[in-house]
C-alpha positions, -999 to +999 in steps of 0.1 A: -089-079+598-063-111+592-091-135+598-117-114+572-087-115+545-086-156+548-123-156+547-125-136+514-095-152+501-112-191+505-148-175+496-134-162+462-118-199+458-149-220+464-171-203+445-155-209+413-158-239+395-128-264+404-117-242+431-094-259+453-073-243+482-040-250+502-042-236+536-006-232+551-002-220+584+008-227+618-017-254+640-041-242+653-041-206+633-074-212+618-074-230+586-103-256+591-124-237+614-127-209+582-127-234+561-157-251+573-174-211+581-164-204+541-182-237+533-216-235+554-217-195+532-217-209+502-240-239+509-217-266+507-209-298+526-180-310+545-162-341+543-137-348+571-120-386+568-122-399+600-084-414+600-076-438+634-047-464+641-062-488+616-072-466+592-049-479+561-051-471+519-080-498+511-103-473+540-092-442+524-105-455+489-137-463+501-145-425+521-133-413+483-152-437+462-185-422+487-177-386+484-170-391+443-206-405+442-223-379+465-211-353+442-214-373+409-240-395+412-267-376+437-254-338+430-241-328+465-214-297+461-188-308+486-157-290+509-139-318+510-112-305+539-080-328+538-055-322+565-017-332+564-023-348+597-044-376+578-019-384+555-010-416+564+006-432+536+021-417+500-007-435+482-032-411+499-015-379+485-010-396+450-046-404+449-054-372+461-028-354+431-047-379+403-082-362+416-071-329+411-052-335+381-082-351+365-110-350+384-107-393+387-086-419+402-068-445+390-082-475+396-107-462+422-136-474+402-130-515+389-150-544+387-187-543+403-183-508+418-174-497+385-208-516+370-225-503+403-211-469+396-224-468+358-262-479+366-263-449+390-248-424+364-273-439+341-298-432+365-290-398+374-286-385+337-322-394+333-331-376+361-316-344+343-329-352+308-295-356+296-296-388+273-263-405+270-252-432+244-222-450+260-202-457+293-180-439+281-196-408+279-211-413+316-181-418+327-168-383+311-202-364+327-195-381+359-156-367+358-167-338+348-192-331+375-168-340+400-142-314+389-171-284+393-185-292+426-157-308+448-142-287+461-108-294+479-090-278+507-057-291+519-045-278+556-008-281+561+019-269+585+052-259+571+069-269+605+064-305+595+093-321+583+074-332+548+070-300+536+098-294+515+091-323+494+053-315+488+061-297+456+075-327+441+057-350+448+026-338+443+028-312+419-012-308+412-008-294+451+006-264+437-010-259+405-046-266+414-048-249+441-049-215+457-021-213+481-035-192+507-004-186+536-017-181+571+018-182+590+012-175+621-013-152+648+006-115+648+010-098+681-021-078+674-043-110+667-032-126+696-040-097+720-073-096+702-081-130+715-064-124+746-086-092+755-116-117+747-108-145+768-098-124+801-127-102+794-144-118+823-117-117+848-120-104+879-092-083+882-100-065+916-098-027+917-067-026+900-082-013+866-100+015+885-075+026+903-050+031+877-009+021+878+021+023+864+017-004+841+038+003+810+067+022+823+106+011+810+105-022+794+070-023+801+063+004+777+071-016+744+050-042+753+020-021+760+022-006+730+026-038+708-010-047+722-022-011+723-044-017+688-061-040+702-079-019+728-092+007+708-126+022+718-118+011+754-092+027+778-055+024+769-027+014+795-049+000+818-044-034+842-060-058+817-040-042+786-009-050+806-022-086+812-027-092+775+006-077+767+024-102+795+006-134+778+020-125+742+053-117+755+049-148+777+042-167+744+067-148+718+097-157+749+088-191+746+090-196+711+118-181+707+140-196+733+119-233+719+138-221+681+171-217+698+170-247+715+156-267+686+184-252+665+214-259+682+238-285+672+234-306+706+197-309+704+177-341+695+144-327+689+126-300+680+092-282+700+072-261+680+049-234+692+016-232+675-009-203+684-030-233+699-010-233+725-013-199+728-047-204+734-036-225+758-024-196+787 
């Protein structure tokens, strides 16, 4: 059900015209992998930067100035998917906030790639019939096209230390997109997944022979997991296995918070439902 709501929720976002998202959530909750599902529905590409230990500002421009002219230029509707992880300097989110903001960047287009940039436009308006008089005005379609078929989707995890200041400094974050909060897996999601991944265990005759599985503490746990057998026998072996992993998990978490809060610590381990997945 969680996972149908965020599908809905990023559908109804990309299928309006400058519909851009910001995913927030926990790694490894989710947010790309609907991201990309929500994009292949509605017929669009994705565009991943492929960021590695050189990777710098001048690299960043270039995958832009392509993507900008994929969708401008040659009429490709684009997911453009953007994850904090990739943001490797403050000039990437600023050029990221002026595209939003405007549907252009600063200084992305000069010189020859601007000259380069114009010739296609030219060419591509003729292609549609639409007869333009001035740069200026292919420069205005060419925006404009850009802000109705790029579609942008930022994925970030409030754990990281540069949340906070996000908001300020990169306002168009907030106000041009649809913040869409994943959080993190509930106990009911994660004994969903958990039921699928030891589905194929071979668990003896201990399911068939029955045992006192959720008696005292045990009880609790069994029934935090109980929704997601349903349809199949309750307070069985493999239920009590699924509710050991997510307590297993929500223990560690937990004691990882403590420990991260206290005033002799030095650093911090966060708990993702990745590592859930994991067990």
């Amino acid at each position: 059900d969680q996972v149908l709501d965020h599908v809905l929720r990023i559908d109804r976002v990309l299928r309006q015209p400058m519909g851009h998202c910001l995913l927030v959530g926990d790694s490894g909750a989710g947010k790309t992998v609907l991201s990309k599902f929500v994009s292949w529905m509605n017929g669009l590409q994705i565009f991943q930067i492929k960021a590695h230990s050189r990777y710098g500002i001048d690299d960043f421009n270039e995958d832009l100035r392509g993507v900008m002219r994929r969708v401008g230029v040659d009429g490709e509707k684009i997911c453009f998917i953007f994850d904090e992880g990739n943001v490797l300097g403050s000039g990437f989110l600023e050029a990221m906030n002026a595209l939003l903001a405007s549907g252009e960047v600063p200084g992305l287009f000069d010189g020859d790639e601007y000259t380069s940039l114009m010739s296609a436009c030219r060419d591509s308006a003729a292609r549609d019939g639409v007869i333009v008089d001035s740069e200026e005005e292919l420069w205005r379609r060419f925006t404009s096209v850009v802000q109705r078929n790029l579609h942008v989707v930022f994925t970030m995890n409030p754990s990281g230390g540069e949340w906070k200041n996000r908001s300020t400094t990169s306002p168009a974050l907030f106000n041009r997109c649809v913040v869409d909060w994943f959080g993190s897996w509930s106990a009911k999601a994660m004994a969903e997944v958990g039921r699928e991944f030891t589905m194929r265990l071979d668990m003896g005759d201990a399911e068939a022979v029955g045992g006192s599985w959720g008696i005292g503490a045990g009880e609790q746990l069994m029934t935090r997991v109980e929704d997601a057998f349903d349809g199949v026998a309750k307070g069985g072996f493999h239920q009590a296995v699924v509710a050991a992993l997510v307590q297993l998990h929500a223990i560690t978490k937990e004691l990882s918070e403590e420990a991260g809060t206290s005033a002799s610590s030095l650093s911090r381990t966060f708990l993702s439902p990745r590592d859930y997945l994991a067990l």
